[in-house]
C-alpha positions as CSV (number, residue, x, y, z in Angstrom):
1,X,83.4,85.1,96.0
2,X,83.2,88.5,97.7
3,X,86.6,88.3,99.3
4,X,88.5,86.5,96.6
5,X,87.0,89.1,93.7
6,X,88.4,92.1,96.2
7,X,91.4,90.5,97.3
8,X,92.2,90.0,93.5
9,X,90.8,92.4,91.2
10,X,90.8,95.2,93.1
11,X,94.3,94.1,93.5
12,X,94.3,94.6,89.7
13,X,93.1,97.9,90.2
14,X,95.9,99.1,92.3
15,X,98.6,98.0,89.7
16,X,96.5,99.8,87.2
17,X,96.7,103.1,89.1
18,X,100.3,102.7,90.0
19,X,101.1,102.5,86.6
20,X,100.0,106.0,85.7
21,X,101.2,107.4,89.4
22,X,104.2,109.7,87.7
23,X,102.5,109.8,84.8
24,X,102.9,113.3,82.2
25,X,99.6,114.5,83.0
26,X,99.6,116.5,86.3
27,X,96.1,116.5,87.1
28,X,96.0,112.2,87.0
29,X,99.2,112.2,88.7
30,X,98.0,114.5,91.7
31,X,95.0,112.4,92.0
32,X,96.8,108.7,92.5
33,X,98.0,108.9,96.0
34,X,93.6,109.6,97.3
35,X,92.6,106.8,94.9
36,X,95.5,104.5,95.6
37,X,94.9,104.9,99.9
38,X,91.0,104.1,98.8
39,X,91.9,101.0,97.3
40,X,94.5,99.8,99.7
41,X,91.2,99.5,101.8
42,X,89.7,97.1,100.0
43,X,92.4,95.3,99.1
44,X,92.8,94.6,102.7
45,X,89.2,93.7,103.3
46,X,89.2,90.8,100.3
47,X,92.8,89.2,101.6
48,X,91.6,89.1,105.1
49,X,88.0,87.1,104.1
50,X,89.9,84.6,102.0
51,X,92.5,84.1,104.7
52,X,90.3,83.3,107.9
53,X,87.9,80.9,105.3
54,X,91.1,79.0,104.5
55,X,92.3,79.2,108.1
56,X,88.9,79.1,110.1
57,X,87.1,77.0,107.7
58,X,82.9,76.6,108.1
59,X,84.0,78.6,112.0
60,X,84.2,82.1,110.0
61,X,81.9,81.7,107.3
62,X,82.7,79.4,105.0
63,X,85.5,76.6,104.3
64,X,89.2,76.0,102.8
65,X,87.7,74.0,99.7
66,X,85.2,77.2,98.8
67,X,87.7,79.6,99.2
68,X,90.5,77.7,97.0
69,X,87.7,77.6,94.4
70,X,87.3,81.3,94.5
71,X,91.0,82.1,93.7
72,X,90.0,79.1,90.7
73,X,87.4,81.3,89.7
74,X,88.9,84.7,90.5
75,X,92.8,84.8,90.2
76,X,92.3,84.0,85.9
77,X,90.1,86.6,85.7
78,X,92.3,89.2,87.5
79,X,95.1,88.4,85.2
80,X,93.1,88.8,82.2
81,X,92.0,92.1,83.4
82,X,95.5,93.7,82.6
83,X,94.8,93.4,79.1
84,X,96.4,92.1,76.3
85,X,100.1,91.0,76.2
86,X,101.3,92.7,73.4
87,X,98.6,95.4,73.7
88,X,100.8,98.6,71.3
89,X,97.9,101.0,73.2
90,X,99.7,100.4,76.5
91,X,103.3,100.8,74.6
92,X,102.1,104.6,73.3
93,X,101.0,105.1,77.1
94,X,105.0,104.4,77.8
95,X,106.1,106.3,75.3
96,X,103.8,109.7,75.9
97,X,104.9,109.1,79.7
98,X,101.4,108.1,80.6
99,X,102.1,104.9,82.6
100,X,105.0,103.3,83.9
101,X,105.0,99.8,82.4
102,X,103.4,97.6,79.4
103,X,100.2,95.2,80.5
104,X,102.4,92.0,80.6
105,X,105.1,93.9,83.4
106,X,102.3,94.8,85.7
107,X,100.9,91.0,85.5
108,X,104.2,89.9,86.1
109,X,104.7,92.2,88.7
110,X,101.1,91.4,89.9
111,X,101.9,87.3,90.5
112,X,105.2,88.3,92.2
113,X,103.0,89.9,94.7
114,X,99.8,87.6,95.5
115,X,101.8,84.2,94.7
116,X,103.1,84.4,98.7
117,X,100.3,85.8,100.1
118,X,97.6,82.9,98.9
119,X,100.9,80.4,99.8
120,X,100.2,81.6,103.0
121,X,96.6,81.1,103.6
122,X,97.9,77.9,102.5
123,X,95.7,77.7,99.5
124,X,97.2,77.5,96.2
125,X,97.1,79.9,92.8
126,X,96.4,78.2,89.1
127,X,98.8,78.2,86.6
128,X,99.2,81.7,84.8
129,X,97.9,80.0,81.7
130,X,94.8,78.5,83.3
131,X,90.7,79.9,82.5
132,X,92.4,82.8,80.4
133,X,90.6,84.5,78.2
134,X,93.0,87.6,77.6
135,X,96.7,86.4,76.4
């Protein structure tokens, strides 16, 4: 569960801070590029514990079957944490120059990113769609 919530939520997190990296107000926008190297950290740490479970199996700490149920568990729950769709909050953000794009771009953005890199643990994602409780 560990790796799988780092690998994807903090994931999340990066996309999140991206968003506001050229954003209007200075002091946020001089502060990305610290937090951004801090998460890129973790991000690291979470991909590399899923990828030797899939690979290694119960010879690292765990096997293929529990970490395919932790993207289950984990990858809806990362999606959901961009927020809603249609969400006119994040539109205002655009249009004040806050952050760079809506909630549903940075998902989008988001699956284009982690869809090969769980391909190549050879484990697979759900659909977008599936355990979602934020549309």
């Amino acid at each position: 569960d560990v790796g799988a919530f780092t690998c994807f939520v903090d994931r999340v997190g990066v996309y999140q801070l991206r968003a506001f990296q050229e954003c209007s107000y200075g002091p946020l926008a001089r502060a990305m590029p610290l937090m951004l190297s801090e998460e890129q950290l973790h991000l690291n740490f979470g991909y590399n514990v899923l990828r030797r479970m899939a690979q290694h199996g119960p010879a690292y700490a765990g096997s293929k079957e529990e970490a395919q149920e932790a993207v289950r568990k984990w990858y809806p729950r990362a999606l959901d944490m961009f927020g809603h769709s249609n969400s006119e909050t994040s539109r205002k953000a655009i249009n004040f120059g806050l952050k760079r794009w809506t909630n549903e771009e940075a998902r989008e953005r988001y699956i284009r990113e982690v869809t090969p890199l769980v391909a190549a643990m050879g484990l697979e994602l759900p659909a977008p769609e599936f355990d979602r409780r934020v549309l």
